[in-house]
VMD Tcl script that draws the C-alpha trace (Angstrom):
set ca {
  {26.80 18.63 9.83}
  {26.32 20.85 6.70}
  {28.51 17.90 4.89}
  {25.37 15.49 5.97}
  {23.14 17.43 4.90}
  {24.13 18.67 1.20}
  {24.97 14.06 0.94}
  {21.62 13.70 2.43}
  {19.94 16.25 0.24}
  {21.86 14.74 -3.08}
  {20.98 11.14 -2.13}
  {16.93 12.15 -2.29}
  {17.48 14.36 -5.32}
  {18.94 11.05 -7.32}
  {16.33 8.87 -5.77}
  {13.64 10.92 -6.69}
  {15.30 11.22 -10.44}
  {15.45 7.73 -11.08}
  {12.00 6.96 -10.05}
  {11.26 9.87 -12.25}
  {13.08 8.67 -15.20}
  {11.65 5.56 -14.48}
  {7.57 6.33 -14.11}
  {8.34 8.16 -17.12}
  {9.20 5.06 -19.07}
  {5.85 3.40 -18.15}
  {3.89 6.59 -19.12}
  {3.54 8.43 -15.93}
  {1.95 11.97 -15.48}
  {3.82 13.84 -12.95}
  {6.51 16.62 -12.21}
  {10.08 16.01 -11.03}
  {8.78 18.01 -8.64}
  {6.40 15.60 -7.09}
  {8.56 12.97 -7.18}
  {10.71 14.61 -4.66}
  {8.04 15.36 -2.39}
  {7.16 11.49 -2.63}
  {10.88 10.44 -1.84}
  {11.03 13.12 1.10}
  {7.87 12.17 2.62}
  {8.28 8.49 2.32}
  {11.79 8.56 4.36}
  {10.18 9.95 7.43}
  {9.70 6.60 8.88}
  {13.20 5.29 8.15}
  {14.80 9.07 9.56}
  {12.51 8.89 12.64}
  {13.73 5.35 13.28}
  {17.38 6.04 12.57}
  {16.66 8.93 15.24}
  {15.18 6.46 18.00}
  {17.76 3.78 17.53}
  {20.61 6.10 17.76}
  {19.14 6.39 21.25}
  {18.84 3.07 22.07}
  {22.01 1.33 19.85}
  {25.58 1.03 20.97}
  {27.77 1.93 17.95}
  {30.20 -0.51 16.92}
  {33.21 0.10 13.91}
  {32.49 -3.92 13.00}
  {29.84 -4.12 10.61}
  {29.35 -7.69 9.11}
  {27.44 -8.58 6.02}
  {24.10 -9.34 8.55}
  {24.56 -5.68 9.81}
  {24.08 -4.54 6.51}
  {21.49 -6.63 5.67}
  {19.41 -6.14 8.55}
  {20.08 -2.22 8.38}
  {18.66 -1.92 4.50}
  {15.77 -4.51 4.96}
  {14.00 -3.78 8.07}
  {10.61 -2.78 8.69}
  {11.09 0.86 8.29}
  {12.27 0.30 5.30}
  {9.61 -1.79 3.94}
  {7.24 1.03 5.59}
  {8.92 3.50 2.95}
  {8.80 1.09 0.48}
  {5.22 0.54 0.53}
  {4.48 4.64 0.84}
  {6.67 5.14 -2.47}
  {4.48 2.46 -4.36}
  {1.26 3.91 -3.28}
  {2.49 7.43 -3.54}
  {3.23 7.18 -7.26}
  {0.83 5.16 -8.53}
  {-1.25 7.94 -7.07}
  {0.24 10.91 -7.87}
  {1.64 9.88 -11.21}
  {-1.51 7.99 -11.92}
  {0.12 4.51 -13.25}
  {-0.65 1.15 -12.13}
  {0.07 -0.29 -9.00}
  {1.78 -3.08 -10.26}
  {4.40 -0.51 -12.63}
  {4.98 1.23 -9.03}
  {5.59 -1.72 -7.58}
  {7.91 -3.10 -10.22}
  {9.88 0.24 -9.93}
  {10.39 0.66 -6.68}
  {11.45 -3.02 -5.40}
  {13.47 -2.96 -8.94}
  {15.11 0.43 -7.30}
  {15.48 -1.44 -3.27}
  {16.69 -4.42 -5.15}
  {19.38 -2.89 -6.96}
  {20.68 -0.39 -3.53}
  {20.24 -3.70 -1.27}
  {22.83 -5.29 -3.64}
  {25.14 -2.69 -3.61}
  {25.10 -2.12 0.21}
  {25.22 -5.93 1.06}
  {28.10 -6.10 -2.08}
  {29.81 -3.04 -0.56}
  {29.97 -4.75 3.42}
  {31.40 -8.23 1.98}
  {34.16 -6.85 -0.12}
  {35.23 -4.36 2.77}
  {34.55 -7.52 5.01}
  {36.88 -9.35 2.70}
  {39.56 -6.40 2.38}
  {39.36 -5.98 6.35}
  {40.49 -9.86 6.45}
  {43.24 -8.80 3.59}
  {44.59 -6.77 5.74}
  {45.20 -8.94 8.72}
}
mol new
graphics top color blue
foreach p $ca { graphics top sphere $p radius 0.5 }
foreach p [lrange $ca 0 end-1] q [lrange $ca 1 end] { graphics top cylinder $p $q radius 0.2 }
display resetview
């Protein structure tokens, strides 16, 4: 549980650091310190859903390359997605369009390495066999 939590706390810390670095590159007037509010805030909707499915969802150990698709680019996600955009172009005060380009640059980039991450365990698995 604590383990979760100090992986869950890094993951937001270097999410909100390379937004940071990144609205700082196109001029942006903020605080570190904002942009981790922003990140926090905009991952309610993906934690609450996360929550609710693990209600709902029977757990399985075989995860293909769909799974981890469909688990990275889902509606939640595109919920947070859209509340990081607006949330620093507003706070930091920088175009929509350079919040936009830095955020689905950032989901771009994670979406790769999740869906890159699933085939070559995927293809390792069928090593294996």
């Amino acid at each position: 549980m604590i383990g979760t939590v100090l992986v869950l706390a890094f993951t937001y810390l270097v999410s909100a650091l390379f937004r940071y670095l990144f609205t700082k590159i196109f001029k942006g007037q903020g605080k570190f310190k904002e942009m981790f509010a922003i990140v926090i805030v905009s991952s309610y909707p993906v934690v609450i859903a996360g929550v609710i499915q693990s209600f709902f969802s029977n757990p399985s150990l075989d995860v293909t390359t769909m799974d981890s698709i469909l688990s990275v680019v889902n509606i939640w996600t595109i919920w947070q997605l859209v509340l990081l955009i607006v949330g620093i172009k507003v706070i930091f005060n920088i175009s929509m369009k350079k919040s936009a380009l830095i955020n689905i640059g950032i989901f771009i980039v994670t979406t790769a390495v999740v869906v890159g991450s699933a085939i070559i365990n995927s293809n390792l698995e069928n090593m294996a066999l």
